[in-house]
Structures are given as structure tokens and as C-alpha cells.
N, C-alpha and C positions, 0 to 999 in steps of 0.2 A: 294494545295499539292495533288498528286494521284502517280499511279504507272500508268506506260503504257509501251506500248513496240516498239524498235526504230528497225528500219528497219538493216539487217544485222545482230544482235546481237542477240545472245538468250537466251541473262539476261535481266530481270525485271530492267527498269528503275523507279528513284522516282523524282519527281518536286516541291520543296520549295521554301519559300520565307525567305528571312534573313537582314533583315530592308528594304532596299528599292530593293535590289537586289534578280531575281530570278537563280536559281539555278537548274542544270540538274546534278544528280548522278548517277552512277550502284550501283545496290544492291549484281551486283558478284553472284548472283544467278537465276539459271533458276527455281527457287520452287515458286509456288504465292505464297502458304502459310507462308515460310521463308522471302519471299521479304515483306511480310504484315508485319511482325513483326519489321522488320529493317526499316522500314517506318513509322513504329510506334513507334519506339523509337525515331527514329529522332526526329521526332512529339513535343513529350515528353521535349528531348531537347531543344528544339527551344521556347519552351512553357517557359522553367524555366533558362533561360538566359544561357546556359549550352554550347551551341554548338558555335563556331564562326568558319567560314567561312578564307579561307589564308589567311598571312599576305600583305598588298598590296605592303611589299619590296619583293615581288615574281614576281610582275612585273613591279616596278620601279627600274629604271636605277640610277645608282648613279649620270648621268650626272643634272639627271630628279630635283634630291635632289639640287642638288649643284643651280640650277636656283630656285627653290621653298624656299631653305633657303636664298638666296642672297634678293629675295623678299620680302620675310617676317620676316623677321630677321634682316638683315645685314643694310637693308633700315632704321632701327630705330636706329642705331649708329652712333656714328661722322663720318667724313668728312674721318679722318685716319684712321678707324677701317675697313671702308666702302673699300678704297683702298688695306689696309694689305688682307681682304679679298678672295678680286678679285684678288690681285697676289699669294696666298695662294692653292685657288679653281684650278687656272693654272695649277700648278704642280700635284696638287689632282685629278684632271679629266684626265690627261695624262698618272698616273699610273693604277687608278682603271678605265681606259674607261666607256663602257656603260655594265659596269657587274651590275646585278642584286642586289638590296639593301642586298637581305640575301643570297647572294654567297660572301661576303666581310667577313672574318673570323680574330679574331687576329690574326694571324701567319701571313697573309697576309697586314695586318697594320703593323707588325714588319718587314716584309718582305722591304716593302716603307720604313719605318725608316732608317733602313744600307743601301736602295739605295741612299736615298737622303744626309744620311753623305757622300756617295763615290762621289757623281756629283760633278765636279769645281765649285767656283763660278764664278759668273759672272762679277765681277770686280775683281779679281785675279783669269786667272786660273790654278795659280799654285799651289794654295791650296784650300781645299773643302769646301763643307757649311758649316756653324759652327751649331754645335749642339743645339745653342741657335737657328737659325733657325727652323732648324726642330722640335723643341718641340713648338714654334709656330705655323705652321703647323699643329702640331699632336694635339696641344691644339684647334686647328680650327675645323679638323678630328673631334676631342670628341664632338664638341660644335653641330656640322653638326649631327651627331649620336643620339645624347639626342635630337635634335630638331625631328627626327623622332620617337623616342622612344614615345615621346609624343604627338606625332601623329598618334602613334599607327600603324606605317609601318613597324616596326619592335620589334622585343620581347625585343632586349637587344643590348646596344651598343658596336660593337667589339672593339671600343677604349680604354675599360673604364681603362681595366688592363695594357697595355702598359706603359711600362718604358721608362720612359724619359731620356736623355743625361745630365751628369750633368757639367753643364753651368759655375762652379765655376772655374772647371782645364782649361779653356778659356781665361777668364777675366785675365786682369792686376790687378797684386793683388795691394790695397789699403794702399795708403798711405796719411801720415799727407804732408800739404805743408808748407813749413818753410819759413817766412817772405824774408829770404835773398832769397830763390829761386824765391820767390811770386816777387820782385824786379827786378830778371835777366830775367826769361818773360817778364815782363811789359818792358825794356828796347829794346826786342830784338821784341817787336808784332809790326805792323801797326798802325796808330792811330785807329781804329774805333773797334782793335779787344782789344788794351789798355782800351778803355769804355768798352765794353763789360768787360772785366775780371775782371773791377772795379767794375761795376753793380753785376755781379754774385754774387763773395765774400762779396758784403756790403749788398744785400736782400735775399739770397739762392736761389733766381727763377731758375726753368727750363728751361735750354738750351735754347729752343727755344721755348714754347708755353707762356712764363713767360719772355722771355730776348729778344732775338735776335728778335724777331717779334713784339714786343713791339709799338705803335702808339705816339707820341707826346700828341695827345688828351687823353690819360690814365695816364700821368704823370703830375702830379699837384706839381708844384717844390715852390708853394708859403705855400701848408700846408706839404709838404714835404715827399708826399704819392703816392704810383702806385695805379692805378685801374685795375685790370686785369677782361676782359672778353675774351668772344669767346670760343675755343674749350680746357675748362680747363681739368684736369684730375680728382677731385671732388668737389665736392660743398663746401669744405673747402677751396680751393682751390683759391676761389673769394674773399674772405678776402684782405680788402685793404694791401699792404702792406708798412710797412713804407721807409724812406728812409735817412740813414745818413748824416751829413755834407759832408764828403769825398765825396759821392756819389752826390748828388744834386749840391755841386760845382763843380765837373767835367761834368753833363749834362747838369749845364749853358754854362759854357766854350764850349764844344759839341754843343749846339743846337745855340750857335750863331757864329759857325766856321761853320757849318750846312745851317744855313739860313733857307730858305721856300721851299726847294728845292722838298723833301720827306715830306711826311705825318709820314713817318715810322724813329724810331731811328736808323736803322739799313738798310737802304732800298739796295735793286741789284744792281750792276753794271751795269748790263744790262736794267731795269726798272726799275725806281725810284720808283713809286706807285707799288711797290714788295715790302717786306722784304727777307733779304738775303736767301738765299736755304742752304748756309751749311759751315760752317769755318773747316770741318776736314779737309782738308789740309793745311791750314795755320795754324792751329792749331799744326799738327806735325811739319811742317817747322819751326815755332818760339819755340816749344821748344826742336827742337835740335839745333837751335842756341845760345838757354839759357844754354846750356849744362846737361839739367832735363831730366832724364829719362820720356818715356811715358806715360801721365797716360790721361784718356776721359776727354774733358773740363766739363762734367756734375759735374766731381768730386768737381768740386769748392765748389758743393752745401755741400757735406761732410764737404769742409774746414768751410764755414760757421756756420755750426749746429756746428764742434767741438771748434772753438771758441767760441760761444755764450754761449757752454756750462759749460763753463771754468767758467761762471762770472753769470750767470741766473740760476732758478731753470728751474724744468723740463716743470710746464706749460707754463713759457715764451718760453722756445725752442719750446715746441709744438705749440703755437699759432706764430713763427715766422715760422715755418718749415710749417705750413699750415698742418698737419697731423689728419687725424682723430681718432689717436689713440694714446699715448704717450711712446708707446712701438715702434714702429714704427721709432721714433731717433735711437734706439738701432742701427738697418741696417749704420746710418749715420756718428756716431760718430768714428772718426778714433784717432789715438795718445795718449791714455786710460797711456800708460805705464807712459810717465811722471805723470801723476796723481795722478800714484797709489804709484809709486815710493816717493813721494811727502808724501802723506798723510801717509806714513806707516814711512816714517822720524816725520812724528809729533806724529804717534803711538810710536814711540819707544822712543824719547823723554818723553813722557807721565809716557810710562810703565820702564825708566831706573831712571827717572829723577836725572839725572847728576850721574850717576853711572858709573864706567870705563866700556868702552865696552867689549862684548865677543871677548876672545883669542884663539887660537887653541892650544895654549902649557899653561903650569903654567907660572903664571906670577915672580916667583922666581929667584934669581940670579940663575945666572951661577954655583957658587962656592956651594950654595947649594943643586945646579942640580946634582952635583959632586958626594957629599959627600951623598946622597941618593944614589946614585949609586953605589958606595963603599960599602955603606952598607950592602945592597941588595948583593955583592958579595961576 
């Protein structure tokens, strides 16, 4: 560390070190004596942890981030996390270009958000991205943000307060499915999407990482149990799960109408050693031919947990629903109303026992009604 003086200039330069890096300052002054002292304090600083040198999102690019977190980061997630990502980072690198990590401001993160509600999407473009995208996105945004914060590139992540789109006014609102409809589906599906719907409703598995992708070698139909591995959602998750009469007599039926053909319950049309890519449209096609309103084949799992709930306590739901928390059913149980309705008929029972019920008028004749009114006048 000294002071000297740089060609051109006719202020007092000073020369520090600040961990491994050295450093050229002005002291802004042409006085030695002034410049000794600002050199001396620095000094001073640098001595007792005090001083720190920019942040380095001064001169890294967002694009710089987006490659260092894919690497470091994104690399230690599954296979889906790892994809959502990279098609995430796409959109993210094409708004904020190669602008500087601390030139990215909230206003400028809300600013992306209502662009990216306005842009079509890409498989309809007559209508736009849905909000539950972009707060994916912006949840990736925050992840991307904090992965620098903590690396100390920048002070504060401009994502953190952004408000999110809410996802609820989107979604097809939830409903119970009623045995007779559960029958007009199943009449009106495919054979292979008929298994699948049966699977669903008799285990609650997911969609696809728990149903439709499913291995013959994970189903064990002699003790009457799935095995799920692979890319599950939690480590609850891997919990054998069991498997009904209904359900194991239709996957025998199934896997010997099936043959050896697939390795998979459910495998492509296109390649056999696949599992299928995706039943949303056969899924809406069969159930406007059952004449059922819309609702996500995920839902079945809802229907599941809300029968089993009907007839099990909460730990059996929790440990059928794979849940790591028992609160967690709460999100899944749909059709509450008969329930309540139900049991407030055995309340009232309880609390009239066998007493006439409440009237809206006296329960008096007529003639009486009459003659109190006469009265009265």
C-alpha cells in the first residue's frame, strides 16, 4: 500500500490490497498531506474488516448468472427440475439480456412479470401465458437471486418482494366425482386410459411419475403391492403402495391382453420401451364424450383421499396419500358438504331427541290464530 502519482493526473493516487486483489484508487486530492490521511484511513479499514471493495454483480451479466447457476445449482436437481430450468432461464436471458447483475431493479422484475402475462402461448396463441407460468419463472428469478446473494454478488435480491399472480382465479375449480359419472368415463375412455383411471382412483398415485410411467417389474400383483422408484416427489413418496382387489384384477386382465410386449404398463405408441408422454387429450376427448364437465386427470388423486376419508382415520389417509404432513390431505379432500351435512343430522338428532322440529309460525290451530287476533283488536 503507498501513495504515488499517475501520469496526467494531479491527484495523489493510493495502492491496496483487499484479499487477493490489488487495487488502484484517487484520493481526489492534490494535498500530500490530505492524501496521507485518506490512505491512512483506508489503511485503518482494511485492517479491521471494515472496507469492502464492489459488488462483483457490477460486472457480471445476468446472462454470466444464469450459466453459473445452471451449473451449480440446477445440476443437483432431477431430471424435470433440470428441464423446467433451462426452458425458464430462455425466457429470463431474453428479457434481462446481458444487463449487469445490480442494474436489475424490482420495478424491472415486475416490469417482465405483465410482459410475460401479455406474450401468447405457445400452444394456443389465442390466449396468454397463464400466471401459474410466470410465477414459475419468477419463482426460478428469486431462486437465481438468492443463489447470488449468497455468493455474495450482490447485496439483495430484487425478486424477493414481487407479487405473484394468483393461480386460484385460473384453475378449474374442484369438484367431488360421483360414482355414476366415475362409470360414464370409464365407458366412454380407450382400453389403456380405462386402466389407468382404475389405477388412479384405487392407489391415489400421480399422474404420471406414480401411474402412467409405472414398470411391470415395480408391480408385484402376488403380494399385491407397487413399488415406486425413480424420480419421486419425496422421500415419502417411496412408500410401497398397496393395491386393491378391483385394481390387481384389472392389471392381471391388462398385463395378459398386454403380453411381453412393453416393459412399461402404459408404454408409446410410437416406442414401446417409452412410457406414454401424455393422455391430455384423450383425456378431454373422453370426457366430453361422458358428458362431465372438465376437470385435470390429477384430480382422481382428490377423489381418492376423499373416499378413503369417508371410512379411515387421518393417519391411514396420510400414510395412503404418501404425505409428509397430515395437514397436507386438507388441499385434497373435496365433497366436505355431505359430511357435514350428515353429521349435523346426528347432531340434531342428539340435541332434539325426538322432539318436534323448529317451525317458522306457532304451531296453534288456525281458529286459535284467529281469536288471538280478535283480540289483539
Amino acid at each position: 500500500m503507498g501513495l504515488y502519482r499517475r501520469k496526467g493526473s494531479r491527484f495523489w493516487w493510493m495502492s491496496f490490497t483487499v484479499g487477493d486483489e490489488r487495487r488502484f484508487q484517487s484520493t481526489k486530492t492534490s494535498s500530500k498531506e490530505i492524501a496521507t490521511k485518506i490512505w491512512k484511513k483506508r489503511d485503518g479499514e482494511i485492517a479491521l474488516g471494515l472496507f469492502k471493495i464492489g459488488w462483483p454483480g457490477e460486472r457480471m451479466t445476468f446472462a454470466e448468472l444464469c450459466d453459473e447457476f445452471r451449473s451449480s445449482h440446477s445440476s443437483t436437481l432431477s431430471v424435470n427440475s433440470q428441464r423446467n430450468h433451462r426452458m425458464f432461464s430462455k425466457h429470463l436471458r431474453q428479457f434481462f439480456g446481458d444487463r449487469n447483475l445490480i442494474e436489475i431493479h424490482q420495478r424491472m422484475v415486475e416490469e417482465y412479470r405483465d410482459y410475460r402475462r401479455r406474450q401468447p402461448s405457445q400452444r394456443n396463441p389465442k390466449i396468454t401465458v397463464k400466471g401459474a407460468t410466470v410465477n414459475r419463472e419468477l419463482e426460478c428469478l428469486q431462486c437465481m437471486f438468492q443463489f447470488a446473494v449468497t455468493r455474495k454478488y450482490i447485496a439483495e435480491s430484487p425478486a424477493a418482494g414481487v407479487r405473484h399472480f394468483d393461480e386460484r382465479r385460473e384453475r378449474p375449480a374442484k369438484r367431488m366425482l360421483s360414482v355414476e359419472e366415475e362409470q360414464r368415463i370409464f365407458e366412454a375412455a380407450p382400453p389403456y386410459l380405462r386402466v389407468a383411471i382404475i389405477l388412479l382412483v384405487q392407489t391415489g398415485g400421480r399422474t404420471y411419475s406414480e401411474g402412467l410411467s409405472l414398470r411391470w417389474d415395480q408391480v408385484d400383483l402376488e403380494n399385491l403391492v407397487i413399488h415406486l422408484a425413480g424420480e419421486l416427489k419425496t422421500s415419502d413418496s417411496a412408500q410401497p403402495v398397496p393395491l386393491t382387489r378391483q385394481a390387481s384384477e384389472l392389471l392381471r386382465e391388462w398385463k395378459n391382453e398386454q403380453g411381453q410386449k412393453s416393459p412399461f404398463l402404459f408404454p408409446s405408441p410410437r416406442d414401446s420401451n417409452k412410457p406414454i408422454g401424455s393422455v391430455k387429450k384423450v383425456w378431454r376427448t373422453t370426457l366430453k364424450r361422458a358428458g362431465v364437465s372438465y376437470f385435470p386427470i390429477y384430480n382422481l388423486r382428490h377423489v381418492f383421499c376423499m373416499r378413503l376419508s369417508w371410512v379411515a382415520p387421518d393417519a391411514v389417509v396420510q400414510r395412503a396419500m404418501r404425505h409428509s404432513s397430515p395437514e397436507t390431505k386438507r388441499v385434497y379432500q373435496l365433497g366436505l358438504v355431505h359430511q357435514v351435512r350428515e353429521h349435523m343430522e346426528r347432531a340434531n338428532d342428539k340435541a332434539y331427541q325426538g322432539r318436534e322440529a323448529l317451525h317458522l309460525r306457532d304451531s296453534a290451530s288456525a281458529e286459535e290464530s284467529a281469536e288471538k287476533m280478535e283480540a289483539c283488536n
